[in-house]
MOPAC internal coordinates of N, CA, C and O (Angstrom, degrees):
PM7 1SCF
backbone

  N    0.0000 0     0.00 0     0.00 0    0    0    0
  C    1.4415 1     0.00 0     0.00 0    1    0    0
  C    1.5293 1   109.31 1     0.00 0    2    1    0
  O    1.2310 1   118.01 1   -44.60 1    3    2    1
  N    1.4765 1   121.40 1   135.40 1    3    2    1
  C    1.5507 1   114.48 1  -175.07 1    5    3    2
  C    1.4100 1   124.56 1   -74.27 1    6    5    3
  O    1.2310 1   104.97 1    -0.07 1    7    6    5
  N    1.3181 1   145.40 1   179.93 1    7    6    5
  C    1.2750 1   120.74 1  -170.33 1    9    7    6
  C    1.7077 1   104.89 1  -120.04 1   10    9    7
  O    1.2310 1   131.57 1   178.73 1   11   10    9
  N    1.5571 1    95.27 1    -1.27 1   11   10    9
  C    1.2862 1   107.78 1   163.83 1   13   11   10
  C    1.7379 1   131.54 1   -38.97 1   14   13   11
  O    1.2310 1   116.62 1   -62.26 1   15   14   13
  N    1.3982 1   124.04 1   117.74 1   15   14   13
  C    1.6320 1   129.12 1  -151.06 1   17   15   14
  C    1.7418 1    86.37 1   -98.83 1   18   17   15
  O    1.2310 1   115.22 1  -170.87 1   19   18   17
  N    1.2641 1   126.67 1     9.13 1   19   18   17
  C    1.9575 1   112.57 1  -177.54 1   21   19   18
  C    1.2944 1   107.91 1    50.14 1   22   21   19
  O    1.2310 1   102.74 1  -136.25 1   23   22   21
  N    1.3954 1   149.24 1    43.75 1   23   22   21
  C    1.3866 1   145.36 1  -167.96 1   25   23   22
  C    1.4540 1    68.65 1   -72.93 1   26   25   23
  O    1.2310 1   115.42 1    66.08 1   27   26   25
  N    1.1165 1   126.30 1  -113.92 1   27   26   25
  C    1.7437 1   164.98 1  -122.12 1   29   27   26
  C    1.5578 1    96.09 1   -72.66 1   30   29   27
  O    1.2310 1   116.93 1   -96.87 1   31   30   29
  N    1.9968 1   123.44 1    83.13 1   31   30   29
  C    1.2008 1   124.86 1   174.56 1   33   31   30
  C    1.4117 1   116.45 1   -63.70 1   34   33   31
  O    1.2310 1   103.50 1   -16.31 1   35   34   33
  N    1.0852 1   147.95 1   163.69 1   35   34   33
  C    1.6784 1   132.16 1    94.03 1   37   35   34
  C    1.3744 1   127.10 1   -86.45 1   38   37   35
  O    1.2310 1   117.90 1   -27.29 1   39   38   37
  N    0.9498 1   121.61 1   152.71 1   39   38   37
  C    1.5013 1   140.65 1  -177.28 1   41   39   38
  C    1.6067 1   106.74 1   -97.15 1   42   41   39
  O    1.2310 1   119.39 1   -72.53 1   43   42   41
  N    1.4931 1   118.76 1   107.47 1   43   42   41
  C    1.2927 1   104.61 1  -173.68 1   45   43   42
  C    1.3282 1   112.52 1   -92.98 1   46   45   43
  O    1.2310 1   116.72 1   -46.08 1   47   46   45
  N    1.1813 1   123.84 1   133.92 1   47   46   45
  C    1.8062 1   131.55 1   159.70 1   49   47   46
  C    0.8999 1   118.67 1   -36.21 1   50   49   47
  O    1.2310 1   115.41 1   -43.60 1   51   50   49
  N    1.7226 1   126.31 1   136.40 1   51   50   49
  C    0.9956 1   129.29 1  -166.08 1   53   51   50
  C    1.4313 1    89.17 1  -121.91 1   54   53   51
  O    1.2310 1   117.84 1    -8.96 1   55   54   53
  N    1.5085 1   121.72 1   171.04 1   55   54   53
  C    1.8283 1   111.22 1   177.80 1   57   55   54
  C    1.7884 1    93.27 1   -80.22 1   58   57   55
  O    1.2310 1   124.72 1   -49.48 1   59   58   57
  N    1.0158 1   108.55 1   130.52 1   59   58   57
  C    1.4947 1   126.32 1   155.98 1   61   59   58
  C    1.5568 1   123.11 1  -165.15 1   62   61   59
  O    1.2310 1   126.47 1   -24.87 1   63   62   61
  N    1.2155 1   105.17 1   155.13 1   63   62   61
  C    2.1925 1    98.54 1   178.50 1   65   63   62
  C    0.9879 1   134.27 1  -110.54 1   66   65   63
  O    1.2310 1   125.58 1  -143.89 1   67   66   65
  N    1.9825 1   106.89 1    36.11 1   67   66   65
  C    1.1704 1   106.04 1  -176.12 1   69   67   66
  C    1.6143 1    92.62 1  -116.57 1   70   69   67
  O    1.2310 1   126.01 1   -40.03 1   71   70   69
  N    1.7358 1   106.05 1   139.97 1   71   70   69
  C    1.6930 1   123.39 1  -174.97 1   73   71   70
  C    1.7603 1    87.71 1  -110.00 1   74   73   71
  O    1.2310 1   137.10 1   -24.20 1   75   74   73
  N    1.7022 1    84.48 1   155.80 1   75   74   73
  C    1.2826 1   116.88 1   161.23 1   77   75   74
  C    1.4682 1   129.65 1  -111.34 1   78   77   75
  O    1.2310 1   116.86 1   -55.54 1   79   78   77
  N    1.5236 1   123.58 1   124.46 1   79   78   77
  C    1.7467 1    83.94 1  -165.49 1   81   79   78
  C    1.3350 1    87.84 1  -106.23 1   82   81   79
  O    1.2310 1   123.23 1   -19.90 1   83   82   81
  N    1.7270 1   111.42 1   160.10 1   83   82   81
  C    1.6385 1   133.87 1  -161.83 1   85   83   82
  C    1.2453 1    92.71 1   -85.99 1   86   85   83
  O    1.2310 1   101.40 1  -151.98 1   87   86   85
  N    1.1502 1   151.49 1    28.02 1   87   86   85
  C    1.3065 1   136.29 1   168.94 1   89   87   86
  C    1.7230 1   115.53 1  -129.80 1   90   89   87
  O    1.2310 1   110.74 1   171.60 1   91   90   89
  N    0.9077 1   135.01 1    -8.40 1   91   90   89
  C    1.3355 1   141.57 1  -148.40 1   93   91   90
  C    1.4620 1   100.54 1  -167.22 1   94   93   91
  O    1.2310 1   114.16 1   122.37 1   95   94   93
  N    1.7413 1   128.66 1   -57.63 1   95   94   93
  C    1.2947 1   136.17 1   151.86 1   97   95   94
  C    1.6527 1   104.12 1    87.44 1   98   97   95
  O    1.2310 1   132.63 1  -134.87 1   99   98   97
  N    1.4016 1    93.21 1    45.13 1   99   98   97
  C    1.5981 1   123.40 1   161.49 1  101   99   98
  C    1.7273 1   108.77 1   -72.36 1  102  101   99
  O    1.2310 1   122.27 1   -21.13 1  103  102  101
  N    1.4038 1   113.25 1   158.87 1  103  102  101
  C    1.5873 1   101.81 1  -168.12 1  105  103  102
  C    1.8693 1    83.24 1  -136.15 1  106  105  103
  O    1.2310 1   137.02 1   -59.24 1  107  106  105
  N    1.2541 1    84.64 1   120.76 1  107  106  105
  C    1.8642 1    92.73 1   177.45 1  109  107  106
  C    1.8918 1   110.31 1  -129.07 1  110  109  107
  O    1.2310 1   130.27 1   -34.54 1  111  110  109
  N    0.9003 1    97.80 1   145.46 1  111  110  109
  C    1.6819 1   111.33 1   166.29 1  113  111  110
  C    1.2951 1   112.04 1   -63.31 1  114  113  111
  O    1.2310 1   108.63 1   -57.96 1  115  114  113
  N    1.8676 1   138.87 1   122.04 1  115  114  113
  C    0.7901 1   152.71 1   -89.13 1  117  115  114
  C    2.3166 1    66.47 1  -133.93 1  118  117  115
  O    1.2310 1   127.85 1   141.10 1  119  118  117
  N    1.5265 1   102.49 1   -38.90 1  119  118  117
  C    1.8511 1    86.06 1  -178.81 1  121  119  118
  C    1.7672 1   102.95 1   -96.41 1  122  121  119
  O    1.2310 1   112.60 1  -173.30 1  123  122  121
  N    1.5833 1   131.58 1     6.70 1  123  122  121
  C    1.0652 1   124.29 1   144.71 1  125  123  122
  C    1.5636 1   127.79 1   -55.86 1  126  125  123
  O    1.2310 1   130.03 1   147.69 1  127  126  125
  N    1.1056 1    98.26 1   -32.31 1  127  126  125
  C    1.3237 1    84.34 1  -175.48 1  129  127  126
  C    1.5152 1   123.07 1  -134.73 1  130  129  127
  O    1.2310 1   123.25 1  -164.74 1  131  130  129
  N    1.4325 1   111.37 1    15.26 1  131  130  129
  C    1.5219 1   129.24 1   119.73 1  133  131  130
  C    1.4127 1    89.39 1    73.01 1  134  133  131
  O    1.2310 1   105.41 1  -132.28 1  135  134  133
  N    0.9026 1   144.63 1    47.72 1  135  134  133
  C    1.7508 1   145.38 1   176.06 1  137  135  134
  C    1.5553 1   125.01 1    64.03 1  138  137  135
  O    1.2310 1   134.59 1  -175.85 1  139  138  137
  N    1.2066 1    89.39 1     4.15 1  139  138  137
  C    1.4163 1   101.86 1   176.84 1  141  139  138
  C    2.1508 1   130.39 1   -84.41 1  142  141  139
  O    1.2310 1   124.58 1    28.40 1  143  142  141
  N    0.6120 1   108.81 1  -151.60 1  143  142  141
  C    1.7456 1   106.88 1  -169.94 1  145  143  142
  C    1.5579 1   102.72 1  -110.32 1  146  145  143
  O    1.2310 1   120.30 1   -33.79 1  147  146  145
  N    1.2396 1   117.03 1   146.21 1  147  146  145
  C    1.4473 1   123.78 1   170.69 1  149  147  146
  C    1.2492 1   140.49 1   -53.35 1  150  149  147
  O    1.2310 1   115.75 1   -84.01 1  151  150  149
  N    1.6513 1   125.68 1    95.99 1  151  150  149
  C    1.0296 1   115.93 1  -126.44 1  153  151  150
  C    2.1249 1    99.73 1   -85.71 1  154  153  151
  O    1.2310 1   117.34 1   152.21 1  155  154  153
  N    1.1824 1   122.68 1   -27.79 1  155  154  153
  C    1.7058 1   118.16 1   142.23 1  157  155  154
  C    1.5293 1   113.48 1   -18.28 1  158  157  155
  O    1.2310 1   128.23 1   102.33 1  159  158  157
  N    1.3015 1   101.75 1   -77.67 1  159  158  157
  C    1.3144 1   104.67 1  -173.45 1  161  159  158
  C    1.6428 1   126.55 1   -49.87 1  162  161  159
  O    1.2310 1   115.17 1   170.00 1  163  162  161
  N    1.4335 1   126.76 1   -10.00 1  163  162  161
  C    0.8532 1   130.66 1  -157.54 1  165  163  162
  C    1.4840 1    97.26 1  -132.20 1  166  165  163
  O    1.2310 1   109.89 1   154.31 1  167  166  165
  N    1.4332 1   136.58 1   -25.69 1  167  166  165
  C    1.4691 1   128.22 1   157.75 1  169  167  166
  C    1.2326 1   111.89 1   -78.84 1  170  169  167
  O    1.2310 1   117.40 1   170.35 1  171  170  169
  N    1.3224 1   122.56 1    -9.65 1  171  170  169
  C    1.3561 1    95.78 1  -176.06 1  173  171  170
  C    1.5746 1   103.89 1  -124.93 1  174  173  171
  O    1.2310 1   118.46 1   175.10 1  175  174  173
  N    1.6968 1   120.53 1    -4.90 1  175  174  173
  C    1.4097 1   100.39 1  -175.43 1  177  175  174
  C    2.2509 1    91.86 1  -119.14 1  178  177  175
  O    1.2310 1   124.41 1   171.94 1  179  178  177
  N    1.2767 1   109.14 1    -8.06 1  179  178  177
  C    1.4758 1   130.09 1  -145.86 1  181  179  178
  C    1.4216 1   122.33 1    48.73 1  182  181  179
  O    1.2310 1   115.66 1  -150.32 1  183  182  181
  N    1.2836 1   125.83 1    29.68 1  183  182  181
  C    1.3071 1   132.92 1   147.97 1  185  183  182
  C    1.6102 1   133.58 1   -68.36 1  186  185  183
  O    1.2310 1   118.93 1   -36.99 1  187  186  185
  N    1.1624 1   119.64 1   143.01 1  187  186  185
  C    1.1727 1   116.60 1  -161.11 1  189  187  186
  C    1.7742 1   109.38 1  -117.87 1  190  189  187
  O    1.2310 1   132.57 1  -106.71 1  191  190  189
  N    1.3660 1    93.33 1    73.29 1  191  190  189
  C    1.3944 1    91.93 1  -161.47 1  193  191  190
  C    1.6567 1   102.66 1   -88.21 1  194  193  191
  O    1.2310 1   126.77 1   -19.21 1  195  194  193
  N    1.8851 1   104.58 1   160.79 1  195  194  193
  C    1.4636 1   111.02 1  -176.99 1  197  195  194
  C    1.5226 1   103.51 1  -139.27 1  198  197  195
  O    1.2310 1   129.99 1  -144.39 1  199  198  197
  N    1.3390 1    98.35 1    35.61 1  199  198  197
  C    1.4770 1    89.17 1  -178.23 1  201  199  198
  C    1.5549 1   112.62 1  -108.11 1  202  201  199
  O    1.2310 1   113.44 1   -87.57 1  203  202  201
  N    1.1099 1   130.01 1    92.43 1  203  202  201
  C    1.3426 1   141.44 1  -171.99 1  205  203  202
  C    2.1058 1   122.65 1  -106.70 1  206  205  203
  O    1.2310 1   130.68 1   -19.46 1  207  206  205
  N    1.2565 1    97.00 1   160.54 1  207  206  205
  C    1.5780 1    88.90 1  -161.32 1  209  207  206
  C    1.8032 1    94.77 1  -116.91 1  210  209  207
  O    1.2310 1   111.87 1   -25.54 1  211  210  209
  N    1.2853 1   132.93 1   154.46 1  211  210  209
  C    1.5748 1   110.88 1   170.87 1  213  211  210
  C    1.8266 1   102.17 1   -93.65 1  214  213  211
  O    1.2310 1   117.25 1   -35.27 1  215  214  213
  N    0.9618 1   122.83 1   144.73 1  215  214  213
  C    1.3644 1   141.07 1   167.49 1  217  215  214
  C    1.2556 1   123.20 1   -81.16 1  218  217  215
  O    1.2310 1   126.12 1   -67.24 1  219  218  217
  N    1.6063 1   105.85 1   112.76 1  219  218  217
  C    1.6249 1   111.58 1  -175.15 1  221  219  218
  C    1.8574 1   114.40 1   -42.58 1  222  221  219
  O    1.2310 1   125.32 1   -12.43 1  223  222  221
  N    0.9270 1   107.38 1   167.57 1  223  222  221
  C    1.7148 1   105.61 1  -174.75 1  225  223  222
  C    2.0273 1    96.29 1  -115.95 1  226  225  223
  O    1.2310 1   117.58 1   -62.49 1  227  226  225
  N    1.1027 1   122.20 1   117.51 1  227  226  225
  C    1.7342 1    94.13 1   174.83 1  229  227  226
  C    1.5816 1   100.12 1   -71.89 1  230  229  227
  O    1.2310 1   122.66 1   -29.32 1  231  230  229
  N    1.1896 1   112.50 1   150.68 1  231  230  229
  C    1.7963 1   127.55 1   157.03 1  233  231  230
  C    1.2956 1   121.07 1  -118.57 1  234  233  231
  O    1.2310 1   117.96 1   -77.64 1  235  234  233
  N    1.3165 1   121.49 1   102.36 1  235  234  233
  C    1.4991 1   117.28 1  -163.21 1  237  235  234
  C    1.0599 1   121.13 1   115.95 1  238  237  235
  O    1.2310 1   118.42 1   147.99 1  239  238  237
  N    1.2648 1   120.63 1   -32.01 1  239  238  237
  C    1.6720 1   119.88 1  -118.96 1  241  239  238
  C    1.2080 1   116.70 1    74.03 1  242  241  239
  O    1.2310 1    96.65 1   174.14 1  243  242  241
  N    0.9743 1   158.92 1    -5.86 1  243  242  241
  C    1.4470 1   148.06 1   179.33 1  245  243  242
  C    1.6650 1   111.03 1   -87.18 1  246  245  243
  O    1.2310 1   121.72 1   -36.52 1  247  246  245
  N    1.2572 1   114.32 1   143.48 1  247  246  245
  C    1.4170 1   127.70 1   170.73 1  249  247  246
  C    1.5153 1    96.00 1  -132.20 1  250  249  247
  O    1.2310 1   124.27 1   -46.88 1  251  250  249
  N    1.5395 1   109.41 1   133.12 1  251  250  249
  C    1.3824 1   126.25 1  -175.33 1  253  251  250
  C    1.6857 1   108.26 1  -113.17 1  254  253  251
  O    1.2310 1   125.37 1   -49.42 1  255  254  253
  N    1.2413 1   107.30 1   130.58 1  255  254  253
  C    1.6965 1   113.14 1   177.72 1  257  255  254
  C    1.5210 1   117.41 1  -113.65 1  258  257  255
  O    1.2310 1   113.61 1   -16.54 1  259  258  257
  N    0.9883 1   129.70 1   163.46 1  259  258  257
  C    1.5742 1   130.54 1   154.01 1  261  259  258
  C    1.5200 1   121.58 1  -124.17 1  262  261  259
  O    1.2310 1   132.35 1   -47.76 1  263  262  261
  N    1.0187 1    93.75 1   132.24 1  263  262  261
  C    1.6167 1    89.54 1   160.97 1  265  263  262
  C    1.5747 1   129.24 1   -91.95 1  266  265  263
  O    1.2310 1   135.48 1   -46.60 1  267  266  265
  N    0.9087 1    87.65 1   133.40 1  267  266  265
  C    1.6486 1   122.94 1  -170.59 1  269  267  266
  C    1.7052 1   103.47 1   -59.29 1  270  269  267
  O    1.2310 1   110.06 1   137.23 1  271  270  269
  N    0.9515 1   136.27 1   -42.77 1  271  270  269
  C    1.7268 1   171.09 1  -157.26 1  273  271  270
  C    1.2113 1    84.25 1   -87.57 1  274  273  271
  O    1.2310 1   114.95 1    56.60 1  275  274  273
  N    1.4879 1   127.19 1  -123.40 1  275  274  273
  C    1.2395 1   138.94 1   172.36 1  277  275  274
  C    1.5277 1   142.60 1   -71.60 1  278  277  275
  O    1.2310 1   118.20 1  -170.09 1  279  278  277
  N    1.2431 1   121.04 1     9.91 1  279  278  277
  C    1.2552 1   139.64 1   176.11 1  281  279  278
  C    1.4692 1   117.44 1    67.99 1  282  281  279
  O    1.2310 1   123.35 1  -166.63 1  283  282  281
  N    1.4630 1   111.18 1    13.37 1  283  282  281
  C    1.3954 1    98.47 1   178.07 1  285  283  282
  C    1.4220 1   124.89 1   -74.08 1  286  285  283
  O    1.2310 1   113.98 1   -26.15 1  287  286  285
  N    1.6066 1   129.00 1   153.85 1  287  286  285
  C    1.1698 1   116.03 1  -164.34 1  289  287  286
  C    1.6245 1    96.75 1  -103.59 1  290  289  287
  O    1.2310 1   121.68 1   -32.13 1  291  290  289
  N    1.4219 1   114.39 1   147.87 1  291  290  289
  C    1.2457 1   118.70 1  -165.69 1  293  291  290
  C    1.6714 1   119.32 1  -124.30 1  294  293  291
  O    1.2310 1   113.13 1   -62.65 1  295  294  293
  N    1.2705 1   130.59 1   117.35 1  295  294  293
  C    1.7853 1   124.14 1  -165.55 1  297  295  294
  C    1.5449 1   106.73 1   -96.03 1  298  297  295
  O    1.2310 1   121.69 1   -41.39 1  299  298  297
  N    1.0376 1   114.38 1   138.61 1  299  298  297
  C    1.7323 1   119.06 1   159.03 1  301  299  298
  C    1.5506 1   113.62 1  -126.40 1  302  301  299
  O    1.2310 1   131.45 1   -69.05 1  303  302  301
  N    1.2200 1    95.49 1   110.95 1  303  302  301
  C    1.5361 1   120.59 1  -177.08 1  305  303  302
  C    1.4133 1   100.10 1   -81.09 1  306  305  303
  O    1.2310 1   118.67 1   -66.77 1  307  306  305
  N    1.6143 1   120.15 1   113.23 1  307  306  305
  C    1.3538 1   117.76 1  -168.64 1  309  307  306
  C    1.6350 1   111.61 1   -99.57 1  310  309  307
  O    1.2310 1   120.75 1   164.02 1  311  310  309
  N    1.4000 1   116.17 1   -15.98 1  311  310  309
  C    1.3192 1   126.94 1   156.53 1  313  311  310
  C    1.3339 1   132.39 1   -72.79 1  314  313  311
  O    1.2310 1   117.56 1  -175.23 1  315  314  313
  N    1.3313 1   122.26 1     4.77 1  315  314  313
  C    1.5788 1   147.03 1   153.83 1  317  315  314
  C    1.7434 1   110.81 1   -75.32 1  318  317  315
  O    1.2310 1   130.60 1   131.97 1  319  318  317
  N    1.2283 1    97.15 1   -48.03 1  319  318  317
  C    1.8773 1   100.50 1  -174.69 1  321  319  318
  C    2.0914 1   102.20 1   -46.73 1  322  321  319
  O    1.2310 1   132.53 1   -54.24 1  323  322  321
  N    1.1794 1    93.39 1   125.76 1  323  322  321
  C    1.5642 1    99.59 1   172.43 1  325  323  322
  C    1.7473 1   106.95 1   -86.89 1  326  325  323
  O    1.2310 1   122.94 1   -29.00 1  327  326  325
  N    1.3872 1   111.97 1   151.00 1  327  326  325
  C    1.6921 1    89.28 1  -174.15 1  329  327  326
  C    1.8863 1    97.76 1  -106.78 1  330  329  327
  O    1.2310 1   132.75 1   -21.57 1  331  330  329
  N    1.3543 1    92.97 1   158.43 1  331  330  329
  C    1.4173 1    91.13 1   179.73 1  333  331  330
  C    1.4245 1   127.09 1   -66.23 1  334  333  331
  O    1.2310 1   123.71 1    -9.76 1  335  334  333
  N    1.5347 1   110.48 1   170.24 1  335  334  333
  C    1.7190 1    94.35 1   179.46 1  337  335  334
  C    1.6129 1    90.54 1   -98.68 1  338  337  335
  O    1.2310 1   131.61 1   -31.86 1  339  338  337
  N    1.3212 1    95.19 1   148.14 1  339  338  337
  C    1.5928 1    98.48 1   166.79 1  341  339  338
  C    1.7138 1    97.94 1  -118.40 1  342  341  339
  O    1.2310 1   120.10 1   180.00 1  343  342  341

């Protein structure tokens, strides 16, 4: 077993077409907004930003990670999480 602690995730991409953009962190459809600039970002600061991230897709429930450290690949089964009582 490795002795590796997973500090340092990645989150791997799943195919889907919805972006996030890193500045404001609006979530748009990849044919909404058609190559163009963020449209948040631009009513409310008039910047025309294009810097966007793609957003994992879950399948299953599952969200898949890697580690960065040792490359192991890592699952989170999101239909396991019990929810709290409030």
């Amino acid at each position: 077993m490795s002795e590796c602690t997973h500090k340092t995730l990645t989150l791997l991409q799943q195919r889907g077409d919805r972006l996030r953009c890193r500045e404001c962190h609006l979530v748009i459809s990849a044919n909404e907004l058609d190559g163009g600039f963020c449209p948040e970002c631009y009513a409310v600061r008039g910047e025309r930003n294009r810097d966007f991230e793609p957003l994992a897709v879950e399948q299953d429930g599952v969200i898949r990670y890697r580690c960065e450290q040792c490359g192991a690949l890592i699952e989170w089964h999101a239909h396991d999480e019990k929810p709290e009582n409030t």
